[in-house]
Phi, psi and omega in degrees: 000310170287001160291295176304342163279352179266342193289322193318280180295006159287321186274353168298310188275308163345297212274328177283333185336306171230075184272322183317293180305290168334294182316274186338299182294308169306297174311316194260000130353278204293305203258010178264341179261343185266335161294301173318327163315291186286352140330286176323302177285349144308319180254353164216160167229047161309092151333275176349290186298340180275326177243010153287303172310309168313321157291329192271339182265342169287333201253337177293277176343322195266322178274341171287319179310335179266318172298314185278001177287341209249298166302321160274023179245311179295334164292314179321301186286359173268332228246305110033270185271004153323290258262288166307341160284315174309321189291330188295299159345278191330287207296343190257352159269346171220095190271331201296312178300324167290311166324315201267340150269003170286309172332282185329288189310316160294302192299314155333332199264355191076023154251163189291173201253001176281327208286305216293323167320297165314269179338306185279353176275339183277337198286310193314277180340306173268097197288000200258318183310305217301300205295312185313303180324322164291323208271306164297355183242355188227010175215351169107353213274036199295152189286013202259299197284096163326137151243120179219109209266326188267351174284325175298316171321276190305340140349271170301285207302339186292296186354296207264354150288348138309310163285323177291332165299349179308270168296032167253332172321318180271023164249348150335291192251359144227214211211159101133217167260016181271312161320304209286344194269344165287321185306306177322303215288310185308314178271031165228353119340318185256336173278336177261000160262345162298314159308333131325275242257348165273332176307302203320306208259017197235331195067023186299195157255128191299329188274317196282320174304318184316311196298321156333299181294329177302292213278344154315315183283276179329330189268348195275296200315311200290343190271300175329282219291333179299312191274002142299303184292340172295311183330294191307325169305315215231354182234071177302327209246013168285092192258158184264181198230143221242040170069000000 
């Protein structure tokens, strides 16, 4: 029974694997499509034009966020099982040097060096153990962390088209700064909830993470909408085009 509870939280930490990709992908979803909103909606006060952009920067934004999740994850794992084929090569051409790093690495670890001794002659005997053992205490290369390259891809791509829709909804059913301020509200209502659910699993305090996200989201949306009234300021005579 107490095996099935480590089988459990094995699949649990399994299963977080790609919280990275989620977080990432919805927040930059949210503050990257409610700042564009609102740049935009600084400089016209075209609906259409607030949500075309807003669409064309949700479906762009979610396949470069996928391509590139999908690419710097298929390096990791390439780089990743490199790494692991070299260490095997080292042990099986210098086993003795492996052996002695591996010695080396328990006793770093705060065990003794007769303790660290005893372990790697029994570790020897079992070549497959001895290499795994090696490969994670004397080079990092440990087995917890997934490369899964097209579930981070899809992830990500989910994400930040979830997260982008948020603030693009209330240009549906309104128009103007009544839109841009439901836009606001909305992605910093879900960025601070996204925040909550990252403390949850962080073991954080749930209210101070939320408030991170939250206020990230708002300084993104005051940073947009500003760098839209400059545009408008110093180019007056630039209209964006109304359909």
């Amino acid at each position: 029974m107490a095996l099935d509870v480590i089988e459990q939280k094995k699949e649990v930490i399994e299963g977080r694997a790609r919280i990275r990709e989620f977080v990432f992908g919805i927040q930059d979803g949210l503050i990257s499509t409610v700042g564009l909103l609102a740049g935009v909606q600084g400089a016209t006060e075209n609906n259409a034009v607030v949500i075309l952009t807003g669409l064309t920067a949700m479906f762009a934004g979610a396949i470069s966020m996928a391509a590139g999740s999908y690419l710097s994850s298929s390096a990791e794992k390439e780089i990743f099982d490199k790494e692991l084929r070299e260490a095997e090569r080292l042990a099986e051409r210098e086993p003795y040097l492996a052996a002695e790093g591996l010695l080396r690495a328990l006793s770093e670890e705060g065990l003794k060096k007769e303790q660290s001794y005893r372990i790697v002659k029994l570790l020897v005997q079992e070549e497959k153990v001895f290499l795994r053992t090696f490969q994670e205490k004397v080079f990092g290369l440990g087995a917890a962390e997934l490369h899964r390259p097209v579930q981070a891809a899809l992830v990500m791509g989910f994400s930040f088209i979830v997260g982008a829709i948020i603030p693009l909804l209330p240009y549906l059913i309104l128009a103007g700064m009544q839109a841009l301020y439901l836009s606001i509200t909305l992605a910093a209502m879900t960025l601070f909830s996204v925040g909550v659910f990252k403390g949850y699993l962080a073991a954080r305090s749930l209210f101070l993470s939320g408030l991170e996200f939250f206020f990230i989201a708002v300084g993104a949306a005051l940073l947009g909408y500003l760098i839209g009234l400059t545009v408008q300021y110093f180019f007056p005579g630039i209209a964006l085009p109304v359909g």
